[in-house]
C-alpha positions as CSV (number, residue, x, y, z in Angstrom):
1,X,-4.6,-8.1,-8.4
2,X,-7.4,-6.0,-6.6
3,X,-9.7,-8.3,-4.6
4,X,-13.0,-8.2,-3.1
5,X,-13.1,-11.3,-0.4
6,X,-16.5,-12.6,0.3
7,X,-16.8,-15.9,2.3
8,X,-19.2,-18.3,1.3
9,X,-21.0,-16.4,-0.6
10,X,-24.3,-17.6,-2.6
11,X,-23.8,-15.3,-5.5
12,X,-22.3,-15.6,-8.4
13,X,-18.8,-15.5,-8.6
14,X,-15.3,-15.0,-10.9
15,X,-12.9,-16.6,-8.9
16,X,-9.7,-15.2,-8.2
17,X,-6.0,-16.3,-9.4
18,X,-4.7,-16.2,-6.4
19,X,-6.7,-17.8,-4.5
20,X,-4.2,-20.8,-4.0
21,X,-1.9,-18.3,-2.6
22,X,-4.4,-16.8,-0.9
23,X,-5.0,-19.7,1.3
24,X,-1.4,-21.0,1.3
25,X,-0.6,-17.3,2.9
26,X,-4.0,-17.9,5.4
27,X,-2.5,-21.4,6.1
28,X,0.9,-20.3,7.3
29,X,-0.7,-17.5,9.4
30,X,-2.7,-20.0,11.2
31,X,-5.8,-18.7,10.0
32,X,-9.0,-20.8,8.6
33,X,-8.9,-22.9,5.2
34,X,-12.0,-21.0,4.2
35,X,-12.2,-20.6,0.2
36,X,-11.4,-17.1,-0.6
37,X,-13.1,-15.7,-3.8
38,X,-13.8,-12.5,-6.1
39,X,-17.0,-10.7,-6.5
40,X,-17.1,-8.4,-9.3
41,X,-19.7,-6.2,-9.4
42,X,-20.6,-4.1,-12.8
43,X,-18.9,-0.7,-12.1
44,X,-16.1,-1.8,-9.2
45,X,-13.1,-0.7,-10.2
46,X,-10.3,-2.6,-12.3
47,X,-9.0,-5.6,-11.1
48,X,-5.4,-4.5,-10.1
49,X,-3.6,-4.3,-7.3
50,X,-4.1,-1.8,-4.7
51,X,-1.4,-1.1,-2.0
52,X,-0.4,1.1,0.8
53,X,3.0,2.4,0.7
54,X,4.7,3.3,4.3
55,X,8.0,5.2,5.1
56,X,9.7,6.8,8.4
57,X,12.0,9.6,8.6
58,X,13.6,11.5,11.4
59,X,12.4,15.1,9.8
60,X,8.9,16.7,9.3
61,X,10.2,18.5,6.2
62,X,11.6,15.1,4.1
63,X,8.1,13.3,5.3
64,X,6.6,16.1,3.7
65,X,8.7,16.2,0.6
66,X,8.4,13.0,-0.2
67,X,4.5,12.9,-0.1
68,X,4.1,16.5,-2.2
69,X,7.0,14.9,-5.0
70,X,4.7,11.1,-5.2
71,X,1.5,13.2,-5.3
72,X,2.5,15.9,-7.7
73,X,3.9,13.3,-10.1
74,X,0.7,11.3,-9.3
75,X,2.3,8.3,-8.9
76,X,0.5,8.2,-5.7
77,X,-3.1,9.6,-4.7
78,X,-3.1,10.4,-1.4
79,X,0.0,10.1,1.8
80,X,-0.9,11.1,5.1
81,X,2.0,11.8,7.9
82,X,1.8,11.3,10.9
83,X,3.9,11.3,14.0
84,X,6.1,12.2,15.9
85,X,6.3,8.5,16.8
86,X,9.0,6.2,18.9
87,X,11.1,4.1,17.2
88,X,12.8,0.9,18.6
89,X,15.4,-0.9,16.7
90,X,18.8,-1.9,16.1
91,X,21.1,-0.7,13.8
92,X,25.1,-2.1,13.5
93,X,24.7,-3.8,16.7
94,X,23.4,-1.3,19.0
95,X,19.6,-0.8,20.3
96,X,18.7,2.8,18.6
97,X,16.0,5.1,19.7
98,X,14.7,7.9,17.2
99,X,11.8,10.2,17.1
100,X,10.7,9.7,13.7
101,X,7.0,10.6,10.8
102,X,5.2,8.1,9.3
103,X,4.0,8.7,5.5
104,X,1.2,6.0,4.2
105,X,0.8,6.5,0.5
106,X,-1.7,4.7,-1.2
107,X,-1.2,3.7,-5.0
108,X,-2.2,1.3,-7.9
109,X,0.5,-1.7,-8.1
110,X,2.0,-0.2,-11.3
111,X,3.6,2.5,-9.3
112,X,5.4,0.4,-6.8
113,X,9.2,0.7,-7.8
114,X,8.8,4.3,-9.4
115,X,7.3,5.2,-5.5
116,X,10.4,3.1,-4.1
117,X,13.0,5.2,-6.4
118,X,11.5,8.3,-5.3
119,X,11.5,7.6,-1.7
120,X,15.3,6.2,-1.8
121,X,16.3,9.3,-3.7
122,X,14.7,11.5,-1.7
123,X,15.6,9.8,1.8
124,X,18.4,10.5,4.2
125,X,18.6,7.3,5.7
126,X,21.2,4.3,4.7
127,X,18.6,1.7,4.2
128,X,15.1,3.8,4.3
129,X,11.9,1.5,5.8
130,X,9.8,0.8,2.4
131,X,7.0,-1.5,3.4
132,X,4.4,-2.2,0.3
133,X,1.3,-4.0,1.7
134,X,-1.6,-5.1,-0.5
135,X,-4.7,-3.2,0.1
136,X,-7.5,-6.0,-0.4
137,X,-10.8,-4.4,0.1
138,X,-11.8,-0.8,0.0
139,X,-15.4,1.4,-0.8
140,X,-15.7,1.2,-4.7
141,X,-15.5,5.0,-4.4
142,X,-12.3,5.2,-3.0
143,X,-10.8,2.6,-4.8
144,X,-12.3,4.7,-8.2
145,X,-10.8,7.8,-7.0
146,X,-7.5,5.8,-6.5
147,X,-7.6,5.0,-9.9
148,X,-8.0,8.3,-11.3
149,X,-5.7,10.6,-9.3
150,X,-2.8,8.3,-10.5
151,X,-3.1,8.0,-13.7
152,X,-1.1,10.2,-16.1
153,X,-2.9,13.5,-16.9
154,X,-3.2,17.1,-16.9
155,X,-1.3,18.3,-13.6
């Protein structure tokens, strides 16, 4: 589920489902107990969830293949890539270095495990990075936009 946060706030309000995971999640990261609740607004967007989708790959062209396939199927709106950039990690034992592109794809929830077929399919790599993090808060006009460039239509 999409959510708006406001802290406190004096207006009136629909509260979230996950709120109790919400603050069980703000609790293990050490952060304040606050309450954290949803403002809906006539006109915001749907209440789903919003995420950001990130990759790496060692190649400019597979960075780029990947984000023309997700955006010409429209199962995601937008991927930006971005790099060269270092990476620093280990693989079967040994510390690996690797020049590699970042993609960011945002998408509605409902795409999540077409966008991680995709990317597998389309990847080189063994065990490809595919981090999905919730995107909580975002203009209405984006989030709109968001909505509409992924959903099924005339190409």
């Amino acid at each position: 589920m999409c959510w708006i946060s406001k802290l406190s706030s004096p207006r009136t309000r629909e509260r979230s489902p996950d709120v109790q995971s919400q603050t069980n999640l703000r609790a293990q990261a050490g952060l304040p107990l606050q309450s954290i609740e949803t403002v809906r607004h006539p006109g915001d967007p749907p209440m789903q969830p919003y995420v950001q989708i990130t990759t790496t790959t060692g190649d400019h062209a597979v960075a780029e293949k990947i984000a023309v396939e997700l955006v010409d199927h429209r199962l995601v709106a937008c991927a930006q890539i971005s790099g060269p950039v270092r990476s620093v990690y280990r693989w079967q034992g040994k510390v690996e270095f690797a020049e590699e592109f970042v993609v960011h794809m945002k998408t509605t929830g409902e795409h999540i495990e077409s966008v991680k077929r995709v990317i597998t399919e389309l990847h080189p790599y063994d065990v490809p990075e595919i981090i999905v993090v919730p995107i909580v808060d975002g203009s209405r006009e984006y989030l709109l936009w968001l909505d509409e460039e992924t959903r099924p239509g005339d190409e």
